[in-house]
NUMI-435398 format. One record per residue (C-alpha): residue number from 0; x, y, z. Coordinates in nm, 4 decimals. Layout:
<k=NUM	xx=X	yy=Y	zz=Z>
...
***
This chain:
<k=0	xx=-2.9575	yy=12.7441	zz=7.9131>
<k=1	xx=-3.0267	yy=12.3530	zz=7.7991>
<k=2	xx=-2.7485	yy=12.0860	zz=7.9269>
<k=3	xx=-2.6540	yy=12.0996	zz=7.5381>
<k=4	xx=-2.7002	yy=12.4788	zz=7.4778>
<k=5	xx=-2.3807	yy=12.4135	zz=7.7798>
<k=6	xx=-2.2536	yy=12.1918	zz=7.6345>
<k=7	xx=-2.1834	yy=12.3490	zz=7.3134>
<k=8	xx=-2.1281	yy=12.6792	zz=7.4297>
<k=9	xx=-1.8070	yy=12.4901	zz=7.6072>
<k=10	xx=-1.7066	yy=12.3386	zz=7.3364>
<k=11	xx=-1.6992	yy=12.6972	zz=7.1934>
<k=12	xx=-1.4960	yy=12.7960	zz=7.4547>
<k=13	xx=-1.2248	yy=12.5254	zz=7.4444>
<k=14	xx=-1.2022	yy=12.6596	zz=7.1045>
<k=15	xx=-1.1510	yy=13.0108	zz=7.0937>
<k=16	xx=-0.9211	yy=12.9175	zz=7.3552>
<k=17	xx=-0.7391	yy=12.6833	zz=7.1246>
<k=18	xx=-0.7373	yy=12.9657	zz=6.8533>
<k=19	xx=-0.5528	yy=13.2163	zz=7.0698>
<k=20	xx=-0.3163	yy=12.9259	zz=7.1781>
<k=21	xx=-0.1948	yy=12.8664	zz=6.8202>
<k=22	xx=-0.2253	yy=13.2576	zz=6.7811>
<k=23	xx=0.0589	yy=13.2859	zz=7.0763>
<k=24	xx=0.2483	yy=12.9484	zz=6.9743>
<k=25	xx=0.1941	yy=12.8327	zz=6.6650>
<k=26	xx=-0.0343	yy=12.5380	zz=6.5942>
<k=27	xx=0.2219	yy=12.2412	zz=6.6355>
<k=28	xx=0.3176	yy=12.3878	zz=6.9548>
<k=29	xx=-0.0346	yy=12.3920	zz=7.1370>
<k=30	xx=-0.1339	yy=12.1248	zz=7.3751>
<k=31	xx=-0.4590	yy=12.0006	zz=7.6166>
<k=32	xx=-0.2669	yy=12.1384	zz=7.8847>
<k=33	xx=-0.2337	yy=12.5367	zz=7.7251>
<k=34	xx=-0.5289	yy=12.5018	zz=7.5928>
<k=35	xx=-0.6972	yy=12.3881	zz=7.9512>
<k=36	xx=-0.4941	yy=12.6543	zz=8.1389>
<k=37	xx=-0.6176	yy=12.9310	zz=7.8625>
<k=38	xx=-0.9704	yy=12.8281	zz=7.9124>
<k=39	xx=-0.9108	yy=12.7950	zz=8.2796>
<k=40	xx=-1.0080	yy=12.4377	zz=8.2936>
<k=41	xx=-0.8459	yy=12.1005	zz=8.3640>
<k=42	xx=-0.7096	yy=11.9281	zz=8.1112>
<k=43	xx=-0.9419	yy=11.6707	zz=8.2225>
<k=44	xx=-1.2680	yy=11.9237	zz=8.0843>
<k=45	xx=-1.0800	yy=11.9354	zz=7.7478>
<k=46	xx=-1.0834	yy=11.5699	zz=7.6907>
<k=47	xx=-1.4422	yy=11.5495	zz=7.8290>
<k=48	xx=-1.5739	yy=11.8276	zz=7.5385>
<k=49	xx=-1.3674	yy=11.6452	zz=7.2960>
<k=50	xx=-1.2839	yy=11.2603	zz=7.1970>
<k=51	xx=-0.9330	yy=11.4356	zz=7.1189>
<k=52	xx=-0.7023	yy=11.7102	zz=7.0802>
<k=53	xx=-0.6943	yy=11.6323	zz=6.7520>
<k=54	xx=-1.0610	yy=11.6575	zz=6.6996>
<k=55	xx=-1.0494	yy=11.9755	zz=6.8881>
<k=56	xx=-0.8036	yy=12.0980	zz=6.6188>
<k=57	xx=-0.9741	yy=12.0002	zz=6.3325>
<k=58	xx=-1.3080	yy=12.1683	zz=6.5417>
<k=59	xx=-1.0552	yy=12.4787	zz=6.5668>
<k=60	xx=-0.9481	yy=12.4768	zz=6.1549>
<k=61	xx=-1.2704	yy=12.3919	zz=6.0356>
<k=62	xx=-1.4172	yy=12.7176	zz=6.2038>
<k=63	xx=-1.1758	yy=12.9409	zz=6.1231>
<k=64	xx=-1.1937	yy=12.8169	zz=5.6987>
<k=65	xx=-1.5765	yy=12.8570	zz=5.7583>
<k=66	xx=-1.5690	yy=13.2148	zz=5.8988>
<k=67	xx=-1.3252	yy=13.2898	zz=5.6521>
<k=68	xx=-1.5430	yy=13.1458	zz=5.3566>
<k=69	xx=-1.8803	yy=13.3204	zz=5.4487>
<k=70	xx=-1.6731	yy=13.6767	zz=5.4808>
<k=71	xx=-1.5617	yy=13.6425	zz=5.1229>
<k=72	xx=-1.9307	yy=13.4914	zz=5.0141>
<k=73	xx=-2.0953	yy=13.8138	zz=5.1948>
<k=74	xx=-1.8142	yy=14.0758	zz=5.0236>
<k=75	xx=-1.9397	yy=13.9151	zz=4.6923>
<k=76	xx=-2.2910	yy=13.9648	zz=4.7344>
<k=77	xx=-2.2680	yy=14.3633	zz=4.8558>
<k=78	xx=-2.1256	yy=14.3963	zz=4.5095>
<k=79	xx=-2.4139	yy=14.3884	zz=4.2142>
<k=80	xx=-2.1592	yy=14.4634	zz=3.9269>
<k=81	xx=-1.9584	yy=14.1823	zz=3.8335>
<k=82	xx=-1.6367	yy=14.3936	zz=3.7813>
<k=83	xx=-1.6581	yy=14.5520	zz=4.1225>
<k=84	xx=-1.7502	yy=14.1850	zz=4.2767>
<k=85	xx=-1.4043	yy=14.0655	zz=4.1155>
<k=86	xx=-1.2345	yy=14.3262	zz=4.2216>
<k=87	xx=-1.3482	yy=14.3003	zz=4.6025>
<k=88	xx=-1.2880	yy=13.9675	zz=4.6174>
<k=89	xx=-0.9299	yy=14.0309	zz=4.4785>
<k=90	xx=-0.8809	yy=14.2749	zz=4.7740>
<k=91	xx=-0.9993	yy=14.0327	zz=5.0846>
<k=92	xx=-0.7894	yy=13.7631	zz=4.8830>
<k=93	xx=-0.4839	yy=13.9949	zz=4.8835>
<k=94	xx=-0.5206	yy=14.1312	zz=5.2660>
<k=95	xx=-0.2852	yy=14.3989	zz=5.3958>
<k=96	xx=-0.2170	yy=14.2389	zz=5.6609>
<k=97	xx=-0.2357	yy=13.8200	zz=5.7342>
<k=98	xx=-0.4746	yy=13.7613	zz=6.0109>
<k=99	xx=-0.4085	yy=13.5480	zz=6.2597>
<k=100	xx=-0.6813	yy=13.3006	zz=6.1494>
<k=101	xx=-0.5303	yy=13.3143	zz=5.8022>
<k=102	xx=-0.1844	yy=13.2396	zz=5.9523>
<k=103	xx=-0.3723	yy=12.9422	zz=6.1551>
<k=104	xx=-0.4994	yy=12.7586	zz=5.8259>
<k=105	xx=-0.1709	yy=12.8021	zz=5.6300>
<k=106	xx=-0.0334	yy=12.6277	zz=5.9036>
<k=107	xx=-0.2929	yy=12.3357	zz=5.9148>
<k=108	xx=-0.1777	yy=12.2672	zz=5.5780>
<k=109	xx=0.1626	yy=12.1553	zz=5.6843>
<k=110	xx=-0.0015	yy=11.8760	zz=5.8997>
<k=111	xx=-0.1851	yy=11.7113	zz=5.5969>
<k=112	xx=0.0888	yy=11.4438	zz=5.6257>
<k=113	xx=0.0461	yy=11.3586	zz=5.9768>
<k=114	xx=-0.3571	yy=11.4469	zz=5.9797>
<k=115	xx=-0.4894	yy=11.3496	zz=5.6405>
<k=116	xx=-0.8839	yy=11.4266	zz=5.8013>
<k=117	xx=-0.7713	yy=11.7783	zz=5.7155>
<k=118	xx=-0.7659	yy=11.7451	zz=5.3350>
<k=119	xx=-1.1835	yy=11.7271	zz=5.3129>
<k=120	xx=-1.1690	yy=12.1014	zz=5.4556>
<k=121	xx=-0.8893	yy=12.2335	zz=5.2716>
<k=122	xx=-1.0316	yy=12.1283	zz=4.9354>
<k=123	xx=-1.3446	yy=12.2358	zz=5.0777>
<k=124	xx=-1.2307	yy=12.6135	zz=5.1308>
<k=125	xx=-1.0499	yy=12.5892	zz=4.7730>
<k=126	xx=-1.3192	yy=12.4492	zz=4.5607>
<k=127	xx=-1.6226	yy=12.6745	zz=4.7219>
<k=128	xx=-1.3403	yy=12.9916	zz=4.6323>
<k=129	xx=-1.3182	yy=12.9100	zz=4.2865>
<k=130	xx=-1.6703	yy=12.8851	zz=4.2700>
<k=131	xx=-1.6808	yy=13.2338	zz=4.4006>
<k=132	xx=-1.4680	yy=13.3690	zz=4.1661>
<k=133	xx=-1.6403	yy=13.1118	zz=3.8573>
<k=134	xx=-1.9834	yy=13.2508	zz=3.9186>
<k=135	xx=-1.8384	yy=13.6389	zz=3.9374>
<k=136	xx=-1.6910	yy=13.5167	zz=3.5884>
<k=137	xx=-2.0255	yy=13.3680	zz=3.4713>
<k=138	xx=-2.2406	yy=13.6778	zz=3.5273>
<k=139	xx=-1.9795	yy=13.8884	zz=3.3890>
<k=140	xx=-1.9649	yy=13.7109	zz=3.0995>
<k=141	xx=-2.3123	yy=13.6715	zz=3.0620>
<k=142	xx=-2.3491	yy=14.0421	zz=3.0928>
<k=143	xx=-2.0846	yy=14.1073	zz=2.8157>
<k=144	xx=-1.8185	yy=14.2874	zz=3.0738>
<k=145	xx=-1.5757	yy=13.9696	zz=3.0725>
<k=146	xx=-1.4654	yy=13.8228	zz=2.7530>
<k=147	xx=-1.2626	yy=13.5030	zz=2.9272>
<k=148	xx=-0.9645	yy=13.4423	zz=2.7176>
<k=149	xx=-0.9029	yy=13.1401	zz=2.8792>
<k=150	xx=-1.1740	yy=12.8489	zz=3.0190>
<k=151	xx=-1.3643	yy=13.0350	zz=3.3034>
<k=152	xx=-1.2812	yy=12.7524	zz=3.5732>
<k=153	xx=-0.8988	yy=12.7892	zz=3.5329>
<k=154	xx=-0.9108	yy=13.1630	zz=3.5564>
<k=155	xx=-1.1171	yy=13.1529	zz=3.8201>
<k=156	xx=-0.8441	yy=12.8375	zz=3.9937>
<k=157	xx=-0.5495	yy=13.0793	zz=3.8489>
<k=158	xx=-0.6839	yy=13.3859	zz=4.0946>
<k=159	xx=-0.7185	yy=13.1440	zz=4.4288>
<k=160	xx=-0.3673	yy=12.9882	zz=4.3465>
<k=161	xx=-0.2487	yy=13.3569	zz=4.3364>
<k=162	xx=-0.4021	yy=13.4700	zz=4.6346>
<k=163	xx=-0.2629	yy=13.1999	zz=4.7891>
<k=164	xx=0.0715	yy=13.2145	zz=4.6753>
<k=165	xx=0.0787	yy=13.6103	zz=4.7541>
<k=166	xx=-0.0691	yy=13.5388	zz=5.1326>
<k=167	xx=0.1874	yy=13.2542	zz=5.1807>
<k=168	xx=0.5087	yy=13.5030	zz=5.1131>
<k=169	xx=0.4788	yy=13.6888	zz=5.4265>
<k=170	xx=0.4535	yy=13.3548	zz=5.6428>
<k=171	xx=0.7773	yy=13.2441	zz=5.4860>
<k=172	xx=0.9110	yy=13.6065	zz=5.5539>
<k=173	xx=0.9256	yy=13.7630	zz=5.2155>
<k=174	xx=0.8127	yy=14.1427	zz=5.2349>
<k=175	xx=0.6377	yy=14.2326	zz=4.9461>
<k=176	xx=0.4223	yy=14.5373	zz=4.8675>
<k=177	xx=0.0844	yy=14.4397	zz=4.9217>
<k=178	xx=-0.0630	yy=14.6268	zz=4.6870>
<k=179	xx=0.1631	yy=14.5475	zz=4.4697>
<k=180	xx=0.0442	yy=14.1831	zz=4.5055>
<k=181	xx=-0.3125	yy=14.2936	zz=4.4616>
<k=182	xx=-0.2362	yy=14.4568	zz=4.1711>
<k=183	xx=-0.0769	yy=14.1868	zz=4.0151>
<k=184	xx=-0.3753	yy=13.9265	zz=4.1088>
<k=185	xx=-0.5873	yy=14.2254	zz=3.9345>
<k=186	xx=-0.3237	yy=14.2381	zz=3.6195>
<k=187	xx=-0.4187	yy=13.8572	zz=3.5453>
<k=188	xx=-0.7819	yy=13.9310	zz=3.6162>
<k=189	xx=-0.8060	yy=14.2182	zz=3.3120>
<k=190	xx=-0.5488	yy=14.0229	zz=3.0800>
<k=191	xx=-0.7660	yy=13.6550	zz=3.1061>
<k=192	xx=-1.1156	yy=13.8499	zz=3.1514>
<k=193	xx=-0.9928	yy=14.0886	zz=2.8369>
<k=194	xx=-1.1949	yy=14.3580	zz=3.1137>
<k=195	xx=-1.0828	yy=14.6760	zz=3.2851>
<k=196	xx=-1.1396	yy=14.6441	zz=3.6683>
<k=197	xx=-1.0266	yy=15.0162	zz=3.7116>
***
């Protein structure tokens, strides 16, 4: 392995190791020194891989909104019919259960105040999902299976804001039904899309 095949590969590490910190403790809670003792390094090694433990946070976020942006890009494209595309990305908008890298970048979002560098990837993550859904609207439209009752961009902005709304009730401790929530999100879909998503 190269010196900065290493070196990356470390920075990997620090990390994942970062990620199961805030998994155990929250974000605002984790430190160099948790995150050193989880990667079973100095605290010293943490500062060497990164300028920061802020910049290893914003490493940490970034991943997890990337990971989380190419598993909704890749449930879109198994999907040929635009219908069964909307509907799939509906249901990994809508998740049974928040993962803990979901519960991670909710919780980035309360440090936009304090770590404005944060914004870029949050608007990021939002913009590319609309697009998601926007294109899915497009084709179906094109194809004569969605008859948009409203502009396509704001139903396809309406959807994310609902997914997001519906994944932010658990964090704040509101049980709902989950597929209840889904069902909803796919409610608006048929009423703006004038469509049947079955």
């Amino acid at each position: 392995m190269t010196r900065s095949a290493k070196h990356a590969q470390r920075r990997d590490d620090l990390v994942a190791a970062l990620r199961r910190v805030a998994r155990e403790r929250g974000m605002a809670q984790a430190n160099v020194r948790a995150v050193a003792a989880e990667a079973e390094v100095s605290a010293g090694s943490v500062l060497y891989y990164f300028d920061s433990f802020e910049q290893l946070q914003f490493a940490a976020v970034e991943g997890v909104l990337e990971e989380f942006y190419e598993r909704r890009r890749a449930i879109a494209e198994r999907e040929p019919d635009a219908a069964a595309r909307l509907r799939a990305l509906i249901e990994a908008g809508v998740p049974d259960v928040i993962s803990d890298e979901l519960r991670l970048v909710y919780e980035s979002i309360g440090l936009l105040r304090e770590k404005p560098q944060y914004k870029p990837l949050h608007r990021s993550i939002v913009e590319r999902q609309v697009m998601l859904y926007r294109s899915t609207i497009e084709v179906g439209t094109a194809l004569g299976a969605f008859r948009p009752r409203q502009e396509q961009a704001t139903i396809a902005r309406n959807l994310v804001a609902l997914e997001d709304a519906y994944d932010l009730y658990p964090l704040i401790g509101v049980e709902l039904d989950r597929a209840a929530c889904r069902r909803a999100v796919v409610e608006y879909a048929e009423l703006a899309l004038d469509c049947g998503l079955g």
